[in-house]
TORRO-362442 format. One line per field, with one value per residue (C-alpha): x, y, z. Coordinates in steps of 0.001 Angstrom, whole numbers. Each point is the difference from the previous one (the first is absolute). Layout:
BEGIN
x <- (X:...)
y <- (Y:...)
z <- (Z:...)
% end
This chain:
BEGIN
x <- (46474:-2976:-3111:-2156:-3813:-1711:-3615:-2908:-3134:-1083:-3313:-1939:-426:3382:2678:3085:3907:1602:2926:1086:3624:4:-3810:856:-1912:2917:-2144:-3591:-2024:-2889:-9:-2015:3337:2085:-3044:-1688:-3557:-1831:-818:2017:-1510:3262:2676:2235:3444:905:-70:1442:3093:-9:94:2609:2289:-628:1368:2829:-868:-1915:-2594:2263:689:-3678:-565:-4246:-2661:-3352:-3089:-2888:-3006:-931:-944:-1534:-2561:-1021:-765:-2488:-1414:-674:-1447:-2198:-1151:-555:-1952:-2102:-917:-1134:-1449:409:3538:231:1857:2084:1096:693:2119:1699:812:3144:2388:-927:268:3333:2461:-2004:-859:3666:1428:2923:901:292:1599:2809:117:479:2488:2116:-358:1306:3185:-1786:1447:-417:-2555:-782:-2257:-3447:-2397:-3093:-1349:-4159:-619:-1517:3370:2280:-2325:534:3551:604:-1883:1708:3317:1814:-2160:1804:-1794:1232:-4131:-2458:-3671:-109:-3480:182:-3106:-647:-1860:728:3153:-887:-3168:1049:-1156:485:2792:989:3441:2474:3842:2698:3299:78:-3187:-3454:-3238:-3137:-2767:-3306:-1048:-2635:-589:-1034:-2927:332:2598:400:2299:-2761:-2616:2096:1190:-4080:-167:2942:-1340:-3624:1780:1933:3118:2553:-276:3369:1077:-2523:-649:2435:-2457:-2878:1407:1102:-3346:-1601:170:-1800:-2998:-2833:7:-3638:315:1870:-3304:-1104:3273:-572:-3253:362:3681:1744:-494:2775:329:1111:3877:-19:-798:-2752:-2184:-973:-2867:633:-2854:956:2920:1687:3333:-937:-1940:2154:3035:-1889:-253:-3674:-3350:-3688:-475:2525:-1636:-3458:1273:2345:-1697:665:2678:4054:1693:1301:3996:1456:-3989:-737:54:-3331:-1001:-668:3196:1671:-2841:556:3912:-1278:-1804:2054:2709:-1367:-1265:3511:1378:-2562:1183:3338:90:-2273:2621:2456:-1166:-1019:3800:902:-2015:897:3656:140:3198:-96:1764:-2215:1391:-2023:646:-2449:-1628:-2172:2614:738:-2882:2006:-3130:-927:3017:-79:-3479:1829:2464:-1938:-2475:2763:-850:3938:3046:1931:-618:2140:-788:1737:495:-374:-3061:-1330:509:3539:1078:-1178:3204:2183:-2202:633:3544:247:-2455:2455:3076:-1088:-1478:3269:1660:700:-109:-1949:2979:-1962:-1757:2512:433:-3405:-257:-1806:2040:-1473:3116:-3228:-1185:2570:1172:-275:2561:2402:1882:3593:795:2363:-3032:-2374:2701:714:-3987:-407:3148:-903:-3411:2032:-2485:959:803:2220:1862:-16:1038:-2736:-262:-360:-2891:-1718:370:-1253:-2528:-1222:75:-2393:-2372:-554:-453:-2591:1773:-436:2633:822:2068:1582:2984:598:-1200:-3550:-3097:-1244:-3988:-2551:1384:3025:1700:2397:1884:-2242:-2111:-1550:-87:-1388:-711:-3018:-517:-1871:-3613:462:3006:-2710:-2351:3489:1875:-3143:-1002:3218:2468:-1809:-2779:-2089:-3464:-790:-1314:3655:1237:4007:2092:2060:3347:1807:3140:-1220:1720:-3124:-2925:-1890:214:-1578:-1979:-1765:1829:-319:3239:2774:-1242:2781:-1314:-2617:-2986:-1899:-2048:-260:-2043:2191:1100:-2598:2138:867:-4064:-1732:-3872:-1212:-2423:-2226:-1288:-3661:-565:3669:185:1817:3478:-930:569:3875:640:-1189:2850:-53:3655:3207:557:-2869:1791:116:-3197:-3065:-3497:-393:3061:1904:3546:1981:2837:3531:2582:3197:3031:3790:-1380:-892:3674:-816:-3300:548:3235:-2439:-2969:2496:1136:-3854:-410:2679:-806:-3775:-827:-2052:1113:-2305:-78:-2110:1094:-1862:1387:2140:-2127:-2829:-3420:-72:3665:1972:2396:3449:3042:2652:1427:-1247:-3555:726:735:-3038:-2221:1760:-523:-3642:-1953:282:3334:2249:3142:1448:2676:1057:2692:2783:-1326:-2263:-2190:-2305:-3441:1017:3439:-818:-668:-3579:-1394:-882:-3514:-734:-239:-1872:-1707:-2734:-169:-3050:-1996:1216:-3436)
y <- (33527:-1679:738:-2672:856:-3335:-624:-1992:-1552:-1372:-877:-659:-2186:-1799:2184:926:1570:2184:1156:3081:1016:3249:-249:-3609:-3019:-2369:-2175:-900:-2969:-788:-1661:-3109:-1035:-415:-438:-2243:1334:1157:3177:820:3349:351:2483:-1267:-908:-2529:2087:2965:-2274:-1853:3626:1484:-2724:-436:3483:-627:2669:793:2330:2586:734:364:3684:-506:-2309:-129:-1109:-1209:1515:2862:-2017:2405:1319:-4147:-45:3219:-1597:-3160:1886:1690:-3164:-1687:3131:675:-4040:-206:-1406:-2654:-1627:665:-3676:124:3731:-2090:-2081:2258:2485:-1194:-212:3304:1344:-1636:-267:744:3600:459:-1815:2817:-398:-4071:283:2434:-2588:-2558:1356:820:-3040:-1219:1726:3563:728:3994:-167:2082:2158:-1888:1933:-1216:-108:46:-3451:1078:2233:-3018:-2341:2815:374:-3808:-33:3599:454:-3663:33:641:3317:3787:616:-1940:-183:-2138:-1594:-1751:-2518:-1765:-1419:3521:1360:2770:1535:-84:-3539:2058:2270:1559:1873:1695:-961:1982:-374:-821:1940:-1815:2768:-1334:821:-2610:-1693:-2397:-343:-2939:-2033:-144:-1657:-2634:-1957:-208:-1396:-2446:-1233:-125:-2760:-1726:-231:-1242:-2543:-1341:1063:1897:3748:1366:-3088:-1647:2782:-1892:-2584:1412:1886:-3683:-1236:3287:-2055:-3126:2529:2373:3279:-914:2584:2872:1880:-593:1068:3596:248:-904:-165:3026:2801:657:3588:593:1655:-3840:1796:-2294:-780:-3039:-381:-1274:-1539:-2741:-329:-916:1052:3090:-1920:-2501:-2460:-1715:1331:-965:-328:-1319:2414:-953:-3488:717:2348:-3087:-2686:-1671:-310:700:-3749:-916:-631:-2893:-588:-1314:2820:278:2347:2492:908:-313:2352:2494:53:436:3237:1467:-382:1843:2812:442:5:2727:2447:-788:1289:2798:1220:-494:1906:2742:176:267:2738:1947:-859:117:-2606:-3267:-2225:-1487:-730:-2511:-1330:-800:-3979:839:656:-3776:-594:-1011:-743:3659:1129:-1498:1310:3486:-515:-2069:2964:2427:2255:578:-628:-2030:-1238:-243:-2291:61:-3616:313:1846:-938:1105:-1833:2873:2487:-361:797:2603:1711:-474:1342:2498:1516:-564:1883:2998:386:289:-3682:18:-2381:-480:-3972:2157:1655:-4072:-852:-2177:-575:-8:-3578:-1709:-2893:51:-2426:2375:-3223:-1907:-2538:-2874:-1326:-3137:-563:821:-2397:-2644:532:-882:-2977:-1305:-23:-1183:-2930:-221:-1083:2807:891:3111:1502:2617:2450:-1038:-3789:1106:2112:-2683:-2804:1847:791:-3937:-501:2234:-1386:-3242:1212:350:2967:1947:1825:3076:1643:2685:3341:2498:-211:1791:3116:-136:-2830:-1427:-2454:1246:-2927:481:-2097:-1895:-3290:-816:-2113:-742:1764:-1964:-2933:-119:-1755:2558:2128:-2163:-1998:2984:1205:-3113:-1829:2968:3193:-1808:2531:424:-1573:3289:2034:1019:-146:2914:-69:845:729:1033:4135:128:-3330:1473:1480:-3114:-1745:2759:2942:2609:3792:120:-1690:-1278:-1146:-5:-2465:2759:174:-2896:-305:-2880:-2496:833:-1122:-2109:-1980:-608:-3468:16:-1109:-2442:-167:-2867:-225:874:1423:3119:1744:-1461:-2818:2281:350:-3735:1260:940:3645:507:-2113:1604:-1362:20:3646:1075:877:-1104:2922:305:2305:-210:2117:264:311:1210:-765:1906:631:747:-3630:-1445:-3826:-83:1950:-3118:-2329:869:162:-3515:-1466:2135:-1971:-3101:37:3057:1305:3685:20:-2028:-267:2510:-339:996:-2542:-433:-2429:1406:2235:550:2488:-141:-1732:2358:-2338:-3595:-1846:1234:-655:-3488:-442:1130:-2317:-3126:659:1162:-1987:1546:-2097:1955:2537:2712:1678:2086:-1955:-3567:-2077:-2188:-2748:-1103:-3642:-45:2086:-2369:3:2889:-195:1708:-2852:-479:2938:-2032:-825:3559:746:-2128:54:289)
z <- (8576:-1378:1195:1593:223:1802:-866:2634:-252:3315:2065:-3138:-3304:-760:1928:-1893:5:-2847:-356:-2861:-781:-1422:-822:-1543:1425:1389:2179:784:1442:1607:4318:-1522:-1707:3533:2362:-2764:990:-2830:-240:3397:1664:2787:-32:-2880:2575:-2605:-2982:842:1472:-3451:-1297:1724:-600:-3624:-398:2883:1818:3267:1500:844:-3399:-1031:-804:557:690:-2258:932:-1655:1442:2539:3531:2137:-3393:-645:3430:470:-3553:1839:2921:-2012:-2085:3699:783:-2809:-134:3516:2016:-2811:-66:3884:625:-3259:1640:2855:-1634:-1910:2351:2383:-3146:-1701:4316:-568:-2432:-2956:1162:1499:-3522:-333:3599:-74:-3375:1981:2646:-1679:-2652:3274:1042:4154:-1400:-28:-3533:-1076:-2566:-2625:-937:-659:-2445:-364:-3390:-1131:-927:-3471:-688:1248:-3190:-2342:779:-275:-3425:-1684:1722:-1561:-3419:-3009:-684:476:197:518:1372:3235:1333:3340:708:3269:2981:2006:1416:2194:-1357:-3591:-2265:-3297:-1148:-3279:-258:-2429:-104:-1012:331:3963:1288:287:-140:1071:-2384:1603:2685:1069:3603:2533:-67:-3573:-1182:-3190:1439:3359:-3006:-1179:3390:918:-2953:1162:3239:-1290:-2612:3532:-1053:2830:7:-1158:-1191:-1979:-2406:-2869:546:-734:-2887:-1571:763:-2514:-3204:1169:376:-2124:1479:505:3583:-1663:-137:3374:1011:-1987:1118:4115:1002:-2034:-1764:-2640:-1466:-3778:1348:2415:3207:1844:3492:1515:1340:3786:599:-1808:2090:3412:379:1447:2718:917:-1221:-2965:-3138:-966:1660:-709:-2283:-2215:643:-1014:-3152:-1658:1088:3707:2377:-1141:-1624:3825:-677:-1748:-658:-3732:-2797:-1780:-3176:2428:1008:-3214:-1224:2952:-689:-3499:692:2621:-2236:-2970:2382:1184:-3585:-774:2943:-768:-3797:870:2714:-2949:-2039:2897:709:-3576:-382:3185:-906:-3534:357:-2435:2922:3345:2902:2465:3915:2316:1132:-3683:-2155:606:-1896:-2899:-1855:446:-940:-2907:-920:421:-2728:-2196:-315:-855:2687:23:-1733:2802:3353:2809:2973:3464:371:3500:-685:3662:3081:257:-3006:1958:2186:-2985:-1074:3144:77:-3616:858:2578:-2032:-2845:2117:1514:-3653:-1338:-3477:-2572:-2186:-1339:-1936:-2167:-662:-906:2675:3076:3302:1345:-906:-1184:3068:961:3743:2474:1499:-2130:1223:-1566:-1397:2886:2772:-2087:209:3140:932:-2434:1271:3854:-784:-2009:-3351:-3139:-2189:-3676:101:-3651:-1931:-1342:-3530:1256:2317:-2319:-2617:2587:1498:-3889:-606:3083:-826:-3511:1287:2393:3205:2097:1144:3332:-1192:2890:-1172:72:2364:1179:-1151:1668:-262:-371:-3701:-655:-2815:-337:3623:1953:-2796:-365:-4245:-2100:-3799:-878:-3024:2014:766:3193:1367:1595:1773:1315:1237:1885:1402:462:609:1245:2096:-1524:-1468:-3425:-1447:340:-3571:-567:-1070:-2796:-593:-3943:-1381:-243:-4168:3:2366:-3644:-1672:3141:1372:-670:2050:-1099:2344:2078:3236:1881:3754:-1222:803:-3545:-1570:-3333:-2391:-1868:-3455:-2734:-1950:3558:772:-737:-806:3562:166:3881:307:931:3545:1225:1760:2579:485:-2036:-2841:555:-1084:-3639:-2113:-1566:-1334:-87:2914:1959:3698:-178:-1997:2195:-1268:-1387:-2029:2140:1560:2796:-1820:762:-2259:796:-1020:1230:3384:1025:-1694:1481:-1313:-3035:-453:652:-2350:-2785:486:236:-3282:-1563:1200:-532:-2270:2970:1450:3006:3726:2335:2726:3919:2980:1854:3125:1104:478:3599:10:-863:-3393:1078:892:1260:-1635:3255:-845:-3652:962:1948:-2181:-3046:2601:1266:-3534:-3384:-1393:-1786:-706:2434:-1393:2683:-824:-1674:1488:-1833:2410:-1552:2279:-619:1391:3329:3177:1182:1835:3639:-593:-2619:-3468:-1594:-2787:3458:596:-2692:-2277:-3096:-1596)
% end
């Protein structure tokens, strides 16, 4: 019988459900998807359901539940943060106190109750992993690699906000660990808070705002806020800080040492903050490569594995292999706390004898990250024919080659197909694309169909046999978590006018590519292969129509909602932002044949300026 191993993340950052055959991911998505709040902290009921019925099975035939973290040692580390802070942070202990008293302290015994549901189910065993081990296991355990290094980077799990490993074969050995207050991903979150972007949200943000900036703060960062060790190991200095005080992550000191009060939210962006992204930024990329090449050392392996809220940092990341420090990287594409569900579920497989046989293959085991739910042509009919909107059904080289044909003419293009995404990136599942050959495509699809802020860069993705002759890649990045610049024979000399700065400077051209190329020549690139077959289909037809390997690839989503899971949210999301061409499964839906929507036309949503 096969053996089911089901992995949790609950009662934190963007709860999650994972389920492993055999140590083989099956199924995995996040509680935002079903509950559509972002970032959704509650047990994950709708995930593990979607879960358990992708693989047709139910709880009584799971062997073992994983998960993430170790309750009862986060809470004595928040008692003794409350304790050693006081009497400061007295009314944010207040605060805070009734839901770790409640189910956050007694997580394994609401996670039993509510896997048994008013039924009372038998559950099984639930073994609860060290949140650190359940990153490390989510970023070794699917790679590619027989052996690898592993470094896990975060805000703080338990105690632990740093962690270097060694992988082999299924066994994880802990070689380092940094412990709470000081934590890298706590810095950057401090900036993120001070630029007035959301704390464990806004971090993306702030990491597209970087190359607007000078790293004009980077050595008032080294000299006040951290002290960084040759091998990466580093301390903050608290005093600059809050969070161990109360529920912000900043104070007046941080005020008086950069310059006044934190950029209130949705306030207007001035050189300040793009010059403290800037230097927070290259601080992080500094820890990161010296950890790299710490864990290189201590492992003597050529291949990195990386998980953890930093190791989204794709900008980091790609600092890491750009400098060589290793051969190949290997990012969990999941890397936050949502993977650490199915590191915990693989984590328990694999200690109870689940092989890695993906590696013998030379492949990684996250079937490209495509583990969410997938609907039928016959469901998606089913929905656009109740709702009664007009709609083609085609076969799939008549969408592909439609779809194509939009896109060159400067359409963009809801692509819904496939399974969905596990993790923060659409891969081509759940995608919104565009041609990134125009210089208006990114100021339009921020403005007109994310809602979002001007400054937000667009992610490309290429055919992966095209990615060198686009971009320079010293690898494959197929979860979209490196960035690269923009080949040298695709750049144009850039000309700033007099006087532009800060966003401004994204409606200068810098490539052919310009809807994808940052102002500083850099792309997060994704290279698409066999994995993604729709978008991979897709590519090659805008290749052959326009000479042009690459798209535009966002998530399909508005700004403060969650990427789309099911057609009717597909639809919704095609009806209320500036999308002209839906392809949702085998139907083709155009914006101008669709009756009007009852929440009004969405060209009066934004200016368009």
């Amino acid at each position: 019988m096969t053996r089911l191993v089901l992995g949790l993340s609950a009662f934190s950052h963007d709860s999650a459900a994972a389920l492993v055959a055999d140590g083989v991911p099956v199924a995995a998505a996040q509680q935002e998807r079903f509950s559509r709040r972002r970032h959704d902290p509650a047990f994950p009921r709708d995930a593990v359901g979607y879960c358990l019925r992708q693989a047709g099975t139910g709880l009584s035939e799971v062997a073992a539940v994983g998960y993430f973290e170790d309750p009862a040692l986060k809470f004595r580390r928040v008692l003794a943060t409350y304790t050693g802070a006081a009497p400061h942070g007295l009314t944010s202990f207040r605060q805070g106190l009734p839901a770790w008293l409640g189910r956050k302290r007694h997580a394994l015994r609401v996670v039993r109750e509510e896997l048994a549901g008013p039924e009372g189910r038998a559950v099984p065993e639930i073994v609860a992993l060290r949140h650190h081990a359940s990153h490390a296991a989510s970023a070794f355990l699917p790679s590619p690699y027989g052996s690898a290094a592993v470094l896990c980077v975060d805000g703080v799990g338990e105690w632990a906000t740093t962690t270097l490993w060694h992988g082999t074969d299924t066994r994880l050995r802990l070689l380092a660990e940094l412990r709470f207050p000081h934590s890298l991903g706590l810095l950057y979150s401090a900036f993120t808070y001070f630029c007035g972007f959301r704390v464990d949200s806004g971090e993306y943000k702030l990491m597209g705002l970087a190359p607007y900036g000078t790293p004009r703060f980077a050595p008032l960062i080294r000299e006040r806020l951290i002290d960084v060790k040759p091998d990466g190991s580093f301390r903050l200095d608290l005093r600059w800080f809050a969070y161990l005080r109360g529920r912000t992550m900043t104070g007046p000191g941080f005020e008086r040492l950069f310059g006044g009060p934190r950029r209130l939210p949705e306030g207007p962006l001035t050189d300040r903050e793009c010059d403290l992204a800037a230097s927070v930024q290259q601080v992080t990329e500094e820890v990161m490569v010296r950890l790299a090449r710490t864990a290189r050392a201590l492992t003597g392996e050529r291949r990195l594995c990386l998980a953890g809220g930093v190791a989204l940092n794709c900008v980091a990341n790609g600092r890491i292999a750009e400098e060589g420090v290793f051969d190949e990287l290997w990012v969990q594409p999941a890397a936050g706390d949502a993977g650490g569900a199915l590191g915990a579920a693989l984590a328990v497989a694999h200690a109870r004898g689940a092989p890695r046989e993906h590696v013998a293959a030379g492949r990684d085991a996250m079937a490209g990250a495509l583990l969410g739910p997938e609907y039928t042509d016959e469901e998606i009919g089913a929905y656009l024919d109740a709702q009664g909107v007009p709609y083609r059904r085609v076969d799939p080289r008549t969408l592909v080659r439609e779809a194509a044909a939009a896109l060159a003419e400067g359409r963009i293009v809801g692509w819904f197909q496939g399974r969905m995404e596990f993790g923060p990136r659409a891969l081509g599942s759940r995608s919104v694309l565009a041609d990134p050959r125009d210089p208006g495509m990114q100021s339009a699809l921020n403005l007109r169909t994310k809602f979002r802020e001007s400054f937000r860069p667009f992610a490309p993705a290429v055919l992966a046999e095209d990615a060198k002759d686009w971009f320079e890649l010293r690898q494959e990045s197929p979860y979209m978590l490196l960035v690269g610049t923009v080949a040298e024979a695709r750049r144009l000399a850039a000309r700033v006018p007099a006087g532009v700065r800060g966003p401004e400077l994204l409606r200068v051209p810098r490539s052919t590519v310009p809807a994808v190329t940052h102002v500083d020549g850099s792309a997060r690139v994704q290279t698409v292969d066999g994995r993604h077959p729709a978008l991979r289909a897709l590519l090659r037809a805008f290749k052959e129509r326009t000479g042009c390997p690459v798209l535009v690839n966002t998530s399909f989503n508005v700004r403060g909602e969650p990427i789309v899971n099911t057609p009717a949210e597909a639809y919704a999301c095609f009806m209320r932002a500036g999308i002209d061409l839906l392809a949702l499964g085998g139907f083709l839906l155009r914006k101008e044949e669709q009756p009007p929507w009852p929440e009004g036309d969405w060209r009066e949503a934004v200016p368009l300026d």
